[in-house]
C-alpha positions as CSV (number, residue, x, y, z in Angstrom):
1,X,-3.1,6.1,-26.3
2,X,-4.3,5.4,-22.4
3,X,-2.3,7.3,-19.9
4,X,0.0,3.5,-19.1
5,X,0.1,3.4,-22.6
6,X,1.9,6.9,-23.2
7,X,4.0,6.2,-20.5
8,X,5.1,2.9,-21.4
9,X,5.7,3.9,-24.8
10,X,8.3,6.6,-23.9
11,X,9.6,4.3,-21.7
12,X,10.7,1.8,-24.1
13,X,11.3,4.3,-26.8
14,X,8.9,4.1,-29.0
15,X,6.2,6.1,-30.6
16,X,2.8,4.1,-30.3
17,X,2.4,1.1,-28.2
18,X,-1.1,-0.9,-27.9
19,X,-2.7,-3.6,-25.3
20,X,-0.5,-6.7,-25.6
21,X,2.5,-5.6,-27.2
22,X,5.7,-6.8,-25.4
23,X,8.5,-4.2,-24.6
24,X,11.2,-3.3,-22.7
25,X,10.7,-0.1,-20.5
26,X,13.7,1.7,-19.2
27,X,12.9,1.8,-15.2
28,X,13.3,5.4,-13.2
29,X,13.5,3.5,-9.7
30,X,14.1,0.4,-8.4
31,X,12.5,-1.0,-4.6
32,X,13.2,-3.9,-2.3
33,X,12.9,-4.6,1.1
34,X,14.4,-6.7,4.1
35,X,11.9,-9.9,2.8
36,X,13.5,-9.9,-0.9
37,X,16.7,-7.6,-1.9
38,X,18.7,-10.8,-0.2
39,X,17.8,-13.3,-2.7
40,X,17.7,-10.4,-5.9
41,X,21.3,-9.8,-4.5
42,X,22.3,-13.5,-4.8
43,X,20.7,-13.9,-8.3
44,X,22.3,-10.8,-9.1
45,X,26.1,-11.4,-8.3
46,X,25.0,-15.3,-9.6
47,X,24.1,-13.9,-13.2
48,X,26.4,-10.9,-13.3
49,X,29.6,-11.6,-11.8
50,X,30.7,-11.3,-8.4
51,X,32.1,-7.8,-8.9
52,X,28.8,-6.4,-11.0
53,X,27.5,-3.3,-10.0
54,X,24.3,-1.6,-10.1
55,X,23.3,-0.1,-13.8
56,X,22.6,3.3,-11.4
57,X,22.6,3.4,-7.2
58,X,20.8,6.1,-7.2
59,X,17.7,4.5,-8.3
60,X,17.8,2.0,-6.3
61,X,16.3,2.0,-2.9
62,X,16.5,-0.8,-0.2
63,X,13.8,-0.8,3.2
64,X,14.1,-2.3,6.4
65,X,10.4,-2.8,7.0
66,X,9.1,-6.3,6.4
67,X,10.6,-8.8,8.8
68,X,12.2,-6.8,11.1
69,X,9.6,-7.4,14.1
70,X,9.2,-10.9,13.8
71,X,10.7,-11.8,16.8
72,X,8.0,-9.7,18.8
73,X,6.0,-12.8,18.3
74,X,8.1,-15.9,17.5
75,X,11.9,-15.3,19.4
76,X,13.0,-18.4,17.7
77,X,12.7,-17.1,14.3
78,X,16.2,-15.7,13.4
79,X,16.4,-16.4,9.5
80,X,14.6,-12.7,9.6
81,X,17.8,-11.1,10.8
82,X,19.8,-13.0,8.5
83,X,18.1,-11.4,5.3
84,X,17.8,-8.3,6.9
85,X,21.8,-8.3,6.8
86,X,22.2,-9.7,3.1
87,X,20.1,-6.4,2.1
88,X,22.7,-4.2,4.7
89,X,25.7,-5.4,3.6
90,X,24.3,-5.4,-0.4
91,X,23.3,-1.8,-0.1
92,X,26.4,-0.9,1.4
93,X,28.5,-2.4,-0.9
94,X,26.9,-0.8,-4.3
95,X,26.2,2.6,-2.3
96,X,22.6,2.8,-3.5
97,X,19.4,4.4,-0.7
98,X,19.0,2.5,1.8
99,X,16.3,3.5,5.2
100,X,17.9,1.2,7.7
101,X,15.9,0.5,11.1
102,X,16.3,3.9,13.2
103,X,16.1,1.3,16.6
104,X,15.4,-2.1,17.0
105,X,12.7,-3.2,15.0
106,X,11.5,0.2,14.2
107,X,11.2,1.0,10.4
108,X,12.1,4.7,9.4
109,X,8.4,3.8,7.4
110,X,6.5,1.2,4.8
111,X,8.2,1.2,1.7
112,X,5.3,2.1,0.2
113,X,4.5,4.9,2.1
114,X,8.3,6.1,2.5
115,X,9.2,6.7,-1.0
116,X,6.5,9.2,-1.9
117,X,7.0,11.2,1.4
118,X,10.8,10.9,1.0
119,X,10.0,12.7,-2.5
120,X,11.4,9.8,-4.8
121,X,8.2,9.1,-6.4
122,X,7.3,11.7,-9.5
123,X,4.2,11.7,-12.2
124,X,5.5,10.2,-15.3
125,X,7.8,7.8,-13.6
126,X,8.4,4.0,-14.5
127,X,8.8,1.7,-11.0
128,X,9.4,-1.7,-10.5
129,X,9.4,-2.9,-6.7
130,X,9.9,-6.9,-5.3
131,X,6.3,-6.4,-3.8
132,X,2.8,-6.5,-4.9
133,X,1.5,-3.0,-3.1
134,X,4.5,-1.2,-5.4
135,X,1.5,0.0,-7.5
136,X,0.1,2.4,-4.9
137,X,2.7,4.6,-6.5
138,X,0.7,4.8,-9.4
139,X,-1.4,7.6,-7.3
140,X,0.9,9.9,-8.6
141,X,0.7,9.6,-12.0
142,X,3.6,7.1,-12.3
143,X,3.6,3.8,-14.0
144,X,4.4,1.0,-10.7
145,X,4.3,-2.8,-10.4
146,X,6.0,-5.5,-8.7
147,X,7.8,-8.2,-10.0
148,X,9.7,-11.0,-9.6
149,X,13.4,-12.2,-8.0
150,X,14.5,-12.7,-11.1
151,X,13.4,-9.7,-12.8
152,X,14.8,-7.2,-10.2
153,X,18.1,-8.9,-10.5
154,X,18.0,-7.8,-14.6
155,X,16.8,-4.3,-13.7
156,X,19.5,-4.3,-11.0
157,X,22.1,-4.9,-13.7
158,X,20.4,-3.8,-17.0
159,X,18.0,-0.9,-15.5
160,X,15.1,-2.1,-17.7
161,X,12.3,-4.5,-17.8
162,X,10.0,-6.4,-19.9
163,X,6.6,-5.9,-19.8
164,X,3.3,-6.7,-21.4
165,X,1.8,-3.4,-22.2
166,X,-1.6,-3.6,-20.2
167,X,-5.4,-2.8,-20.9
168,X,-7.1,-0.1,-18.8
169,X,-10.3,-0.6,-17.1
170,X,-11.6,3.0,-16.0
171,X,-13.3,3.8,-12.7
172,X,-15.6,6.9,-13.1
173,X,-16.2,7.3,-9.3
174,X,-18.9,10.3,-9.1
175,X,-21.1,12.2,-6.7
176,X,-20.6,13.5,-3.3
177,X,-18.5,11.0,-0.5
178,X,-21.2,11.1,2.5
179,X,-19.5,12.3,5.5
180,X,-16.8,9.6,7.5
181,X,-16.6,7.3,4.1
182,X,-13.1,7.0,2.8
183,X,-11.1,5.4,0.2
184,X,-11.1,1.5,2.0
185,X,-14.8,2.0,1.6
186,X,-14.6,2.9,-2.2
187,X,-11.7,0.1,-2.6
188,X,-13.7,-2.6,-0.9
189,X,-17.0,-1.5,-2.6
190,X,-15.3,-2.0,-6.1
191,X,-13.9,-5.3,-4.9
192,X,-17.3,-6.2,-4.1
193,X,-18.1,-5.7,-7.4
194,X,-15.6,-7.1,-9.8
195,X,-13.9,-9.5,-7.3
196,X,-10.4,-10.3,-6.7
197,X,-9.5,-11.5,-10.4
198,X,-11.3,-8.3,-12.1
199,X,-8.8,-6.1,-13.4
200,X,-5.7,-9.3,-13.4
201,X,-3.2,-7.9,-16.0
202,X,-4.4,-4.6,-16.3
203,X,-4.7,-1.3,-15.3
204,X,-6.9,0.5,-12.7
205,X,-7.4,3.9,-13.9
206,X,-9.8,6.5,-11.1
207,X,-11.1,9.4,-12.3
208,X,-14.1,11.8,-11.6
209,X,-14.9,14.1,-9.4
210,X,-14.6,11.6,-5.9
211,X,-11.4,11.5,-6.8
212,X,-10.9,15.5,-7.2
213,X,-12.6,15.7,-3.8
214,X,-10.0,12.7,-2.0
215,X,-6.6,14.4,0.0
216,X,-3.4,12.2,-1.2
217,X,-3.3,10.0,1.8
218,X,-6.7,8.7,0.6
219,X,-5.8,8.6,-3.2
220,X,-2.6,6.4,-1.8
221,X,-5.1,4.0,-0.7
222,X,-7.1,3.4,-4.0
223,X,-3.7,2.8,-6.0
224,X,-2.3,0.2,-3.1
225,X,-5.8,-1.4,-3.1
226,X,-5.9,-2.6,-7.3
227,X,-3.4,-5.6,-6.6
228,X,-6.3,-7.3,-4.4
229,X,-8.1,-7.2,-7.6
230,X,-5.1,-8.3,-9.5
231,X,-4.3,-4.9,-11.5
232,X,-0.8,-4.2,-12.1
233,X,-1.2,-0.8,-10.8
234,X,-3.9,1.8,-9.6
235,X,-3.7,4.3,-11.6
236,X,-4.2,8.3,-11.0
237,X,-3.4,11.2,-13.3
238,X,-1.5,14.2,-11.5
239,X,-3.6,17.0,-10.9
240,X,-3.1,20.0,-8.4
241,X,-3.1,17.8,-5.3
242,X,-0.3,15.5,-6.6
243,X,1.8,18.2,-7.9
244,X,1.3,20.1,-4.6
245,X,2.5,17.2,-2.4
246,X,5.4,16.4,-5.2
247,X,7.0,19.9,-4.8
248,X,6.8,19.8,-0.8
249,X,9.0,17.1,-1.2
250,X,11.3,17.1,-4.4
251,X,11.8,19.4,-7.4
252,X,9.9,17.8,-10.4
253,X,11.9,16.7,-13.4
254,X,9.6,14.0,-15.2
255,X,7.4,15.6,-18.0
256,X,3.7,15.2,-16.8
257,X,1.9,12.9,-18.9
258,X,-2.0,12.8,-20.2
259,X,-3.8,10.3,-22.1
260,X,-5.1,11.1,-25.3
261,X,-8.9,12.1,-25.5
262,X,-10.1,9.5,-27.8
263,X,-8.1,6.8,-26.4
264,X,-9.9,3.5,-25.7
265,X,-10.5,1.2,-23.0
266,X,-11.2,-2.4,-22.2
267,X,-13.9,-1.1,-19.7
268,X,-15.5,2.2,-18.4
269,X,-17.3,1.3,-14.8
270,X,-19.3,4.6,-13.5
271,X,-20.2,4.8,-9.5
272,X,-22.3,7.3,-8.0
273,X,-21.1,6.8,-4.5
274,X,-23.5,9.2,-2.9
275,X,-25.1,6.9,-0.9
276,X,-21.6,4.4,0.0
277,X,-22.3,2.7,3.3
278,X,-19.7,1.8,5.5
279,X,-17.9,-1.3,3.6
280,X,-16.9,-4.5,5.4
281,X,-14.9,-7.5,3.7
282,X,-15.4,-10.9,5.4
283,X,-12.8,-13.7,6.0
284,X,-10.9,-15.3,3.6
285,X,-10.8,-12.5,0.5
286,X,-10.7,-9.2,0.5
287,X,-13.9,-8.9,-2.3
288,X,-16.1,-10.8,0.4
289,X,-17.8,-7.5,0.6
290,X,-20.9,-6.3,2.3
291,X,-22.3,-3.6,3.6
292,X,-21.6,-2.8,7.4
293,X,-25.8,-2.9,8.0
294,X,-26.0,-6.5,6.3
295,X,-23.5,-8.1,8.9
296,X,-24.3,-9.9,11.7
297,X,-23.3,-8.9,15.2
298,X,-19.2,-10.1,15.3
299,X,-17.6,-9.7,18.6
300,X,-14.3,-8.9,18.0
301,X,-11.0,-9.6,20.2
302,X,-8.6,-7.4,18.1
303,X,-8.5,-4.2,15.6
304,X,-5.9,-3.0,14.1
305,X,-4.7,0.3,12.2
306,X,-1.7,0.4,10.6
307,X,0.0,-1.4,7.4
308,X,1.0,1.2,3.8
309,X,-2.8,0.9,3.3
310,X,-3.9,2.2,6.7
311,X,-1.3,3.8,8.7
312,X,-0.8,7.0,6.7
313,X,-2.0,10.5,8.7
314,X,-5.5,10.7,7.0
315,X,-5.8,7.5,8.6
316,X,-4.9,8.0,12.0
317,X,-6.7,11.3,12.0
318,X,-9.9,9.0,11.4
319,X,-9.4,7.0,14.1
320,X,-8.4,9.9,16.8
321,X,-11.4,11.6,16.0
322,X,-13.7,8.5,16.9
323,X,-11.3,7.6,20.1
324,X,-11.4,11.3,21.3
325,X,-12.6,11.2,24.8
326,X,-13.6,7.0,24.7
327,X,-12.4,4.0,25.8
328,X,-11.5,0.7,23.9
329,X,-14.0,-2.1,24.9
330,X,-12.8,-4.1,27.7
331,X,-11.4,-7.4,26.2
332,X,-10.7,-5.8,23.2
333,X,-6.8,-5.1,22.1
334,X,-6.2,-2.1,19.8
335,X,-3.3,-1.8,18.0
336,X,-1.6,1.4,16.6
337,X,1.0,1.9,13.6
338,X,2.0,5.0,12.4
339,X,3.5,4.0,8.9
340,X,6.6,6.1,9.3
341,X,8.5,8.0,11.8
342,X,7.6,11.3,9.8
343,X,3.7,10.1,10.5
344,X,4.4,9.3,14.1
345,X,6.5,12.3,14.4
346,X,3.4,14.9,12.9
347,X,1.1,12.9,14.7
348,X,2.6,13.3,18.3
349,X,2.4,17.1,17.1
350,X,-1.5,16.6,16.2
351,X,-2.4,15.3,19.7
352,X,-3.1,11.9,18.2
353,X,-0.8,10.0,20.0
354,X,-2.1,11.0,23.3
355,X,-5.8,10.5,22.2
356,X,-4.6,7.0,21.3
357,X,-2.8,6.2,24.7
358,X,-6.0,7.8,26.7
359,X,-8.6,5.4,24.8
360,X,-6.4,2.4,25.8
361,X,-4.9,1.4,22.7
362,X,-0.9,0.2,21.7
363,X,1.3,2.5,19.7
364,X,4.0,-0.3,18.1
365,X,6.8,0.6,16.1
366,X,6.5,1.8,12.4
367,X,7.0,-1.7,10.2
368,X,4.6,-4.0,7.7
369,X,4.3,-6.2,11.1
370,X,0.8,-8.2,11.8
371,X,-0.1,-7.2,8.1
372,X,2.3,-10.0,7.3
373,X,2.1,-12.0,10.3
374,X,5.7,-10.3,11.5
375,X,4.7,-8.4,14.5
376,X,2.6,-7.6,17.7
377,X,-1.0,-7.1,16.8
378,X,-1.5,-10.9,15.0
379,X,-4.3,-13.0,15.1
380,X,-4.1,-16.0,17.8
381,X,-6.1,-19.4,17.5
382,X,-9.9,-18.9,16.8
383,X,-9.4,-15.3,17.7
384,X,-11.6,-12.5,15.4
385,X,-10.2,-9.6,14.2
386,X,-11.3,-6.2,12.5
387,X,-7.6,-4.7,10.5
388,X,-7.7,-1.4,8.3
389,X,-4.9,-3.7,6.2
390,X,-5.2,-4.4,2.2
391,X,-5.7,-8.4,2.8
392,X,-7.5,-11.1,4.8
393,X,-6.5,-14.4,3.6
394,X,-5.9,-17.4,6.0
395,X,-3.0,-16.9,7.4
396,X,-1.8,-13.7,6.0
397,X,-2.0,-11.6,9.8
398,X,-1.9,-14.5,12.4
399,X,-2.6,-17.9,13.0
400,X,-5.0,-19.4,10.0
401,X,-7.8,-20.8,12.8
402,X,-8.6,-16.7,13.2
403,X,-10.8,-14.7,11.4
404,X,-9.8,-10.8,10.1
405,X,-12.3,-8.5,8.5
406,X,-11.2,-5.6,6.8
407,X,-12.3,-2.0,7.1
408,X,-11.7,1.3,7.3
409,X,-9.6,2.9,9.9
410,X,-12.7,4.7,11.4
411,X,-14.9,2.0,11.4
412,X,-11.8,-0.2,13.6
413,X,-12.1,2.9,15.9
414,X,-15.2,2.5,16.3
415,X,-15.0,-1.3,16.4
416,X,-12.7,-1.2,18.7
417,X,-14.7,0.9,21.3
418,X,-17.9,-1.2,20.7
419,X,-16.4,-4.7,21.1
420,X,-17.8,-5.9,18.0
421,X,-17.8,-4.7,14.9
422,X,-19.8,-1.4,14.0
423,X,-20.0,2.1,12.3
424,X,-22.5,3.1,15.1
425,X,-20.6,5.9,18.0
426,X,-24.0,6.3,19.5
């Protein structure tokens, strides 16, 4: 059996499971945040009685982190606040985890970036989150994926799911990483190749030796990057680097989990990405792919670094290194999000922070924010935009009239100080 496979298969308690099969998996942890746990909660009590409690509280974790700065950009909008409070007064009455806002409209972090560092994410786990991106846990080794209203309020009560066990498409990423590429090049790159409906259903499993040479934070962003090409999860075996960053945070207590050697696969894809260029995804999808060289000159208005895909430390240690000692163009606004208050914290420490308020860019408050069209940093009519976020559909970070190109968080830095769009510091 594939790696999903084994892990599904003890899941559900059974010996052997294959591609297709239907079962139901016994689920280690449960997410929501402020945008969903509302209406799970009312389908929950709905279905299971006003008086039902969760199957276990203490794999259950609730976030503050969606909606919670939407009235940085539209006052009027108070229906945020309102499901904000269903998720308070739900968590509180079951007595599950719950990371509240530590001030107004500041997130304690991303979901997705909170969990692991709060050490609830181990290899060999089974999670089911109300949110796509809940497969960037899968770059620990666990099993992740998002799912439904309906389908959290059953795990809520029953503590299990069903799921169609899932193919595996392998990506055997090899060679050397030339210097200042990162993961949201190899993301994008692959995206380029196989296109937003590539890997729907499956699984995205990265191996090789790119992947031995990546640091966590960059692993995080391959595994939250396979829903944009419709996997179920992004897929990493543990290895030394997971297991070190596991037990700085938590004592392990899943069994660790291989796949077999002769197990087989829908599809093996092998990249030699010693020669990746800078990778650039036009308006309106994220596989609109190119190379940084083949674009046009794009002046740009805004750039943004931030989101659970680019707002971890790796990240901001990109883009202080490029704004070290320069100056974000004039008419150009730069925006800053440290993905959680530990990253803000350790990045204050690093001298990042400074480098940031020197070069002329915004430090907001930890939250999904202008990701989701929630918060300072969005798109305004006709303006362009370069975002180190996991998606550029009309719409999704500002008004639909603007246009947002994704990158890495260097090449936003960089971006940023040039006034258009560019991988070029000279």
């Amino acid at each position: 059996m594939t790696l999903v496979e084994k892990l599904l298969a003890k899941a559900s308690g059974n010996s052997y499971v294959a591609p297709g099969e239907v079962v139901f998996a016994k689920v280690d942890l449960a997410l929501s945040h402020d945008a969903v746990a509302g209406p799970v909660a009312k389908v929950f009590y709905k279905n299971y009685g006003e008086d039902a409690k969760l199957w276990d509280s203490q794999k259950v974790v609730l976030v503050a982190d969606h909606f919670i700065q939407v009235t940085d950009i539209r006052p009027e909008d108070n229906k945020a606040h309102l499901m904000y409070q269903e998720m308070i007064d739900f968590a509180k009455t079951q007595g599950c985890h719950l990371f509240d806002v530590v001030s107004p409209g500041e997130a304690s972090g991303i979901c997705h970036v909170l969990l692991p560092e709060k050490g609830f994410i181990q290899p060999g786990m089974i999670i089911a989150g109300t949110d796509s991106h809940t497969c960037t846990y899968g770059a620990l080794g666990a099993f992740s994926t998002g799912v439904g209203t309906t389908d959290m309020a059953n795990i809520f009560a029953m503590g299990d799911m069903w799921i169609r066990v899932p193919e595996t498409l392998v990506f055997e990423l090899s060679g050397t990483l030339p210097p200042h590429i990162s993961a949201k090049d190899i993301i994008l790159f692959i995206l380029g190749q196989i296109g937003c409906a590539g890997a729907t259903g499956k699984v995205m499993e990265f191996r090789g030796s790119i992947i031995e040479q990546l640091p966590f934070d960059e692993r995080m962003t391959l595994a939250n990057m396979a829903i944009e090409c419709g996997a179920m999860c992004g897929l990493i075996a543990a290895d030394e680097v997971t297991r070190q960053y596991v037990s700085e945070r938590t004592s392990p207590t899943f069994p660790e989990t291989i796949a077999d050697p002769d197990a087989e696969y829908e599809k093996i894809y092998q990249f030699d990405l010693s020669n990746l260029e800078p990778q650039v995804a036009r308006p309106p999808k994220p596989d609109r792919v190119v190379k940084i060289t083949e674009l046009e000159d794009i002046p740009i208005t805004k750039a943004f670094i931030g989101s659970c895909t680019g707002g971890k430390l790796h990240d901001l240690a990109e883009a202080a290194a490029v704004l070290r000692d320069r100056q974000v163009a004039e008419g150009v606004k730069l925006f800053i999000v440290p993905a959680s208050m530990e990253i803000r914290q350790k990045a204050q420490e690093l001298g990042y922070l400074d480098i940031f308020e020197q070069a002329g860019a915004q430090i907001l408050k930890s939250g999904c924010g202008a990701c989701i069209n929630s918060g300072l940093g969005v798109l305004t009519k006709e303006e362009t935009g370069i975002y180190a976020t996991n998606r550029n559909f009309k719409g999704r970070s500002g008004d639909p009239s603007g246009k947002n190109y994704l990158a890495s968080p260097r090449t936003v830095a960089i971006s940023a100080i040039q006034g258009k769009i560019s991988h070029d510091l000279a």
